[in-house]
MMTF fields as JSON, N, C-alpha, C and O atoms, coordinates in Angstrom:
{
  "mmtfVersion": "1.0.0",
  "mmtfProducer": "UNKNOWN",
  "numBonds": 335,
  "numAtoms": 336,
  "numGroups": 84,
  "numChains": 1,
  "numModels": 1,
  "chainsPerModel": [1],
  "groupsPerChain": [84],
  "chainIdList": ["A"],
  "bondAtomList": [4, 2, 8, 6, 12, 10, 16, 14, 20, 18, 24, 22, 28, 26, 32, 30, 36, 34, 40, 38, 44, 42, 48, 46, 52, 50, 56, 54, 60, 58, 64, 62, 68, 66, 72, 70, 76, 74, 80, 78, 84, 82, 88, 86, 92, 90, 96, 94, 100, 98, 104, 102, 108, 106, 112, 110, 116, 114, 120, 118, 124, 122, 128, 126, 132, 130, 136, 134, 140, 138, 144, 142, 148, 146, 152, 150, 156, 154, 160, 158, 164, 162, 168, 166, 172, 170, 176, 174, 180, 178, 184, 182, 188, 186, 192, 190, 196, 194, 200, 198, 204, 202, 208, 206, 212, 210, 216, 214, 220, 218, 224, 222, 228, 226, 232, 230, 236, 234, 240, 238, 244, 242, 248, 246, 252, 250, 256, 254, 260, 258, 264, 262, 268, 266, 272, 270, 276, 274, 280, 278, 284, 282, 288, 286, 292, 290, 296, 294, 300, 298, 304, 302, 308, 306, 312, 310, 316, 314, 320, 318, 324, 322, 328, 326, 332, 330],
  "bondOrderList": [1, 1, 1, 1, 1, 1, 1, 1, 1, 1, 1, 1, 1, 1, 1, 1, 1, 1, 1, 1, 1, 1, 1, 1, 1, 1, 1, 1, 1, 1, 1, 1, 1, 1, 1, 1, 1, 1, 1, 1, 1, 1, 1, 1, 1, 1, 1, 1, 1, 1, 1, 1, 1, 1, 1, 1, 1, 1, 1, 1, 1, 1, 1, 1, 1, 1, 1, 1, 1, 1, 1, 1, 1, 1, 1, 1, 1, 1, 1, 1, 1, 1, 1],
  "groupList": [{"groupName": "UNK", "atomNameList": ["N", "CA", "C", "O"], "elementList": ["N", "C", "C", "O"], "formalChargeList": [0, 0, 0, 0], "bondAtomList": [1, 0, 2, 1, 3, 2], "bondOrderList": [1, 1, 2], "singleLetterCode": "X", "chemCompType": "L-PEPTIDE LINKING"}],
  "groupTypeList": [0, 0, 0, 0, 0, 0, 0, 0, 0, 0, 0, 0, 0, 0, 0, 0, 0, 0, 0, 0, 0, 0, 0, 0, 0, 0, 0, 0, 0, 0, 0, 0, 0, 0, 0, 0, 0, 0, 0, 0, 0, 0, 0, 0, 0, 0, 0, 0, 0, 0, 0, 0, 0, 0, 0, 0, 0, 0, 0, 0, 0, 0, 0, 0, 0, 0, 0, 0, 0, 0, 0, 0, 0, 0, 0, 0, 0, 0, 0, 0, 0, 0, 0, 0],
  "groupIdList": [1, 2, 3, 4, 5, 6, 7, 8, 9, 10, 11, 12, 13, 14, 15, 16, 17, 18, 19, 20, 21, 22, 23, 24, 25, 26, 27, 28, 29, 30, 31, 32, 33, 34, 35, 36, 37, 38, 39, 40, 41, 42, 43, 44, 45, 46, 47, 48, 49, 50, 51, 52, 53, 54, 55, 56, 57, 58, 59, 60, 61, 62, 63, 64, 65, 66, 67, 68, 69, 70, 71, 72, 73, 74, 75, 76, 77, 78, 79, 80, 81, 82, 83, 84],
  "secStructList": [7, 7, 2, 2, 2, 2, 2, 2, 2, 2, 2, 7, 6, 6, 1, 7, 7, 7, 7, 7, 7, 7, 1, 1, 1, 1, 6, 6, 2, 2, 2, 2, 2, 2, 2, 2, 2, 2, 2, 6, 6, 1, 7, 7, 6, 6, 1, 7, 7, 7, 7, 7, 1, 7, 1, 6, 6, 6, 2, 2, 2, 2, 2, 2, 2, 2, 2, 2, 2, 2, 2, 2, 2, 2, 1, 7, 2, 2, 2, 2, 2, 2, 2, 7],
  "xCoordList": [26.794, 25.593, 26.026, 26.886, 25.477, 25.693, 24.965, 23.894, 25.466, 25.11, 23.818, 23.314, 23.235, 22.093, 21.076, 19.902, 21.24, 20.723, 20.408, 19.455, 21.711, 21.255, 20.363, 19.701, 20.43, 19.683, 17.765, 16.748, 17.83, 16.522, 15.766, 14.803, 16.784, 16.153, 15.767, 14.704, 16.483, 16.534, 15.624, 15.014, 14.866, 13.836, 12.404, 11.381, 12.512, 11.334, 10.484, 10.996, 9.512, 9.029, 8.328, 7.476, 8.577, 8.334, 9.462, 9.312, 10.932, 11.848, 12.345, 12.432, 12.579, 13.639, 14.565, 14.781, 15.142, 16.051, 17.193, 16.778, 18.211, 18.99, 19.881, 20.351, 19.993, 20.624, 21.796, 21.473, 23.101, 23.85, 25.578, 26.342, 25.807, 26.295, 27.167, 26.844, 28.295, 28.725, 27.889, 26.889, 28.187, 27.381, 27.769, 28.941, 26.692, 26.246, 26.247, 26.695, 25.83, 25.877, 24.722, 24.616, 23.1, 22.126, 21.13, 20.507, 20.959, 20.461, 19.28, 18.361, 19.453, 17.561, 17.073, 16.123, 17.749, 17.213, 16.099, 14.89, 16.671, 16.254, 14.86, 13.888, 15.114, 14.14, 13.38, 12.632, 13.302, 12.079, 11.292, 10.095, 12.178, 11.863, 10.558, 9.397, 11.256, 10.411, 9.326, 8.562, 8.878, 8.234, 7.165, 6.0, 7.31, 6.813, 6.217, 5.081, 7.14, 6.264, 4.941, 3.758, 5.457, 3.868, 3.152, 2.389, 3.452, 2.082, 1.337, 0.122, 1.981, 1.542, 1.239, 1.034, 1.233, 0.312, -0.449, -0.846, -1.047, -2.272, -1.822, -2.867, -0.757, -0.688, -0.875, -0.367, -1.802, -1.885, -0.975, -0.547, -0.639, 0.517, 0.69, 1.852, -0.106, 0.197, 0.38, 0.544, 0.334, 0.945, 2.449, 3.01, 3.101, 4.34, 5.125, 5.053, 6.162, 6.731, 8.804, 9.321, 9.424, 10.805, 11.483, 11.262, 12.733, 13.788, 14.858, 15.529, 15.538, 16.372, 17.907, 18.083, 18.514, 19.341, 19.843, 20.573, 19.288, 18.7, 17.609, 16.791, 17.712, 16.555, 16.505, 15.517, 18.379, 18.289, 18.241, 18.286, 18.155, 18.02, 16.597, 16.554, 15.55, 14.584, 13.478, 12.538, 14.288, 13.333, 14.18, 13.781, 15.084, 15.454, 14.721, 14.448, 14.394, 14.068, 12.358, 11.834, 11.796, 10.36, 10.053, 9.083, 11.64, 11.627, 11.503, 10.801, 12.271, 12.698, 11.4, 11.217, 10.759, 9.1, 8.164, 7.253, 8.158, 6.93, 7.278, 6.336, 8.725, 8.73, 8.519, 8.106, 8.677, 8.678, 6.73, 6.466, 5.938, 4.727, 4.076, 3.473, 4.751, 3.949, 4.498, 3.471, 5.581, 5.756, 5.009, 4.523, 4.961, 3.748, 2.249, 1.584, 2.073, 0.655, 0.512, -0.645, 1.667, 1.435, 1.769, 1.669, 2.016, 2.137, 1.017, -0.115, 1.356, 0.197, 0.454, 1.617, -0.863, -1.123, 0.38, 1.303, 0.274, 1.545, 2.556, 3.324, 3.189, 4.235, 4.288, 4.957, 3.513, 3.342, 3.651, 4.358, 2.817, 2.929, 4.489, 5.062, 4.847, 6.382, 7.202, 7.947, 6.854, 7.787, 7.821, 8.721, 6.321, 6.126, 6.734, 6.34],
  "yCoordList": [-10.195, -10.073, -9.886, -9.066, -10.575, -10.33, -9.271, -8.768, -9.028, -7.365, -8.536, -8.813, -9.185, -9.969, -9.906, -9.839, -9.912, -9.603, -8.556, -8.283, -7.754, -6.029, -5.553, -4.515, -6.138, -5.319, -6.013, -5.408, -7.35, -7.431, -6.305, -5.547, -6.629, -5.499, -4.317, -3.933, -3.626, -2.204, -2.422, -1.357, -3.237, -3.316, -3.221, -2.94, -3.571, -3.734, -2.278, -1.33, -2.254, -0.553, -0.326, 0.562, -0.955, -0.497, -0.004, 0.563, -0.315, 0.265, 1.699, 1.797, 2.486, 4.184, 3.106, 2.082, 4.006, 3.219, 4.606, 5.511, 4.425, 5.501, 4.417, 3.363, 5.031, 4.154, 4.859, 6.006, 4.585, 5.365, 4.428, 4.032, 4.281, 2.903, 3.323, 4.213, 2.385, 2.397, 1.975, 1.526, 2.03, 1.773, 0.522, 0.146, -0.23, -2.054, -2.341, -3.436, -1.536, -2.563, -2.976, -3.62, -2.599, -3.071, -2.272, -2.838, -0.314, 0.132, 0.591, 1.021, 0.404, 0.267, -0.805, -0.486, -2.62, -3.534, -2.948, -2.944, -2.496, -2.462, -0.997, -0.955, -0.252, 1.159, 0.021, -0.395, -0.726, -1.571, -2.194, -1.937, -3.415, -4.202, -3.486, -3.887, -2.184, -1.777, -1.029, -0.843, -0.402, 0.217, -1.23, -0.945, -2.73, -3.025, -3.779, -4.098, -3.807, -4.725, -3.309, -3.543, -2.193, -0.942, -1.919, -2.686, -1.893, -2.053, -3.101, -3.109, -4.072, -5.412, -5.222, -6.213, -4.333, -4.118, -3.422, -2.884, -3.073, -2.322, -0.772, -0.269, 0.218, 1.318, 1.451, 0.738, 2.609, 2.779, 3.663, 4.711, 3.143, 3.907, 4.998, 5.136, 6.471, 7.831, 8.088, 9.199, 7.265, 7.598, 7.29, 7.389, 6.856, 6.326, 7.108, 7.489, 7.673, 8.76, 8.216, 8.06, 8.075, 7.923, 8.981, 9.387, 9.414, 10.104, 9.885, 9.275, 10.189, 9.642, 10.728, 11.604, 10.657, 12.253, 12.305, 13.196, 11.154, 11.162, 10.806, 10.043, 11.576, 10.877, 9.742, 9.028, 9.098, 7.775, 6.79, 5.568, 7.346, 6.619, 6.275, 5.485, 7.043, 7.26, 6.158, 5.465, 6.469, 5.732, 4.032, 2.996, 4.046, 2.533, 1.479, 0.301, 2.509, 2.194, 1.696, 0.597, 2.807, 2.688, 1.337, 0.591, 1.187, 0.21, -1.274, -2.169, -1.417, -2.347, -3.346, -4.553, -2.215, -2.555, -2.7, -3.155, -2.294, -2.523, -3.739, -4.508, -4.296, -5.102, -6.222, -7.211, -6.385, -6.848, -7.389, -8.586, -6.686, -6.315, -7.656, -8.727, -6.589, -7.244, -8.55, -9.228, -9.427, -10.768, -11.517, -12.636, -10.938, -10.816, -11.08, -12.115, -10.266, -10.265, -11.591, -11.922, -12.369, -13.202, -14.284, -15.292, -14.531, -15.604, -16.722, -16.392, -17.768, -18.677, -18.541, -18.181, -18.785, -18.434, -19.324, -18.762, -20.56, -20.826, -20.662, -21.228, -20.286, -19.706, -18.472, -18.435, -17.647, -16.092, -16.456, -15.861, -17.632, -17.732, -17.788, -17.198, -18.586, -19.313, -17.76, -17.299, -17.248, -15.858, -14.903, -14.467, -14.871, -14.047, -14.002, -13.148],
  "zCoordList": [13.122, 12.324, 10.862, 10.539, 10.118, 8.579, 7.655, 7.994, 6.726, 6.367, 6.044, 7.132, 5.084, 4.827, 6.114, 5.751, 7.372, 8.125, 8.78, 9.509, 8.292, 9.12, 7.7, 7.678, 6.979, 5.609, 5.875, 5.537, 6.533, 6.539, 7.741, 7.624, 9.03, 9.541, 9.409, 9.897, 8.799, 7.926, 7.287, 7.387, 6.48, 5.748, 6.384, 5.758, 8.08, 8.328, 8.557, 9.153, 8.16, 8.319, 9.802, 9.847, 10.853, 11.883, 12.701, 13.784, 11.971, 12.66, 12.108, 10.884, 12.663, 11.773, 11.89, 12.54, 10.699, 9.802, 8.952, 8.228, 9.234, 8.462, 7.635, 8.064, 6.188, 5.427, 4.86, 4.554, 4.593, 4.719, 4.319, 5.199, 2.868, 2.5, 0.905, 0.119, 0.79, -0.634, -1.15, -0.589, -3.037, -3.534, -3.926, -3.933, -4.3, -4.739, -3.067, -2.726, -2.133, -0.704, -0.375, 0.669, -1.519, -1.138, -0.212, 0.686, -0.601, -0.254, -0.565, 0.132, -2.085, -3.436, -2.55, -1.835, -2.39, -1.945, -0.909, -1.139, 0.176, 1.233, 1.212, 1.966, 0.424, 0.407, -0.059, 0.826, -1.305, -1.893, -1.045, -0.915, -0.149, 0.449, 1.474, 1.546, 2.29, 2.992, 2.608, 3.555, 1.312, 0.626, 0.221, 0.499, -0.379, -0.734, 1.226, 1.574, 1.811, 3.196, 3.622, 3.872, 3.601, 3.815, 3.23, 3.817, 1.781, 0.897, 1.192, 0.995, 1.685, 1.94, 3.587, 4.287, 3.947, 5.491, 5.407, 6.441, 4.12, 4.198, 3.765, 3.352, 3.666, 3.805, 2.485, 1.621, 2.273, 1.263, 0.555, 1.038, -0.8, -1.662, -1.824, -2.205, -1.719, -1.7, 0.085, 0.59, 0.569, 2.094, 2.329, 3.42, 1.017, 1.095, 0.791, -0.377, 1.623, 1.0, 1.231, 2.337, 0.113, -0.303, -1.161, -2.302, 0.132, -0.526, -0.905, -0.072, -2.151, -2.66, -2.916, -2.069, -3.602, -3.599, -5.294, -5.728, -6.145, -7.561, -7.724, -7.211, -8.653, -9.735, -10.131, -9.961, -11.19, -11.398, -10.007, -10.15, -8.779, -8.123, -7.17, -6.226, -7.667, -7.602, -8.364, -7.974, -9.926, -11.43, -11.008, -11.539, -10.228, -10.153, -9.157, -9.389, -7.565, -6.727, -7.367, -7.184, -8.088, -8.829, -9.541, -9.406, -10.69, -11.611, -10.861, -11.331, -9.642, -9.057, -8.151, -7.991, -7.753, -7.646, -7.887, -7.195, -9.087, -10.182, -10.547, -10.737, -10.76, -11.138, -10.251, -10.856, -8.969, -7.416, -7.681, -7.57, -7.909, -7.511, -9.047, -9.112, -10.052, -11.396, -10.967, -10.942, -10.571, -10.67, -9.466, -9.624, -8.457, -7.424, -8.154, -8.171, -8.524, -9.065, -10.227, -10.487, -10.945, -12.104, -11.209, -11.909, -10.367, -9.424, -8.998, -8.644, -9.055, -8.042, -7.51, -7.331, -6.266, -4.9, -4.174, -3.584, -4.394, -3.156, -3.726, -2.948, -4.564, -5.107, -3.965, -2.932, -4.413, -3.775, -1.983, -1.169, -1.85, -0.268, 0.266, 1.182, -0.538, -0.306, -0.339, 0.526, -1.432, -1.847, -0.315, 0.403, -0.293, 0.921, 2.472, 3.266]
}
């Protein structure tokens, strides 16, 4: 299995998931990924709760989705579809 693949699974939010990794191995990726698939199943955003063990790693995980979301949101529709 390729880490590209254990990282999508890890992303999915119906599985527990312990993340637990050097760093640059793609563990912001994956908190995002699964933080932004909630949102996109309906959960609403103060039901979302992410721990981090910084701060800068907190304001990155934040940065990384807003920005995820705002390019989301400026998207055409089949653009967005394709993305999705």
């Amino acid at each position: 299995m390729t880490a590209a693949s254990r990282q999508i699974i890890a992303a999915d939010p119906a599985r527990n998931t312990w993340l637990s990794a050097n760093a640059g191995s793609g563990k912001t990726r994956v908190l995002t990924d699964r933080v932004a698939r909630l949102l996109l199943s309906g959960v609403e955003p103060q039901r979302v709760l992410c721990l981090t063990y910084t701060k800068a790693a907190a304001s990155e995980m934040q940065n990384r989705l807003f920005r995820r979301l705002g390019e989301w949101a400026m998207m055409p529709e089949a653009a967005l579809r394709d993305t999705l």
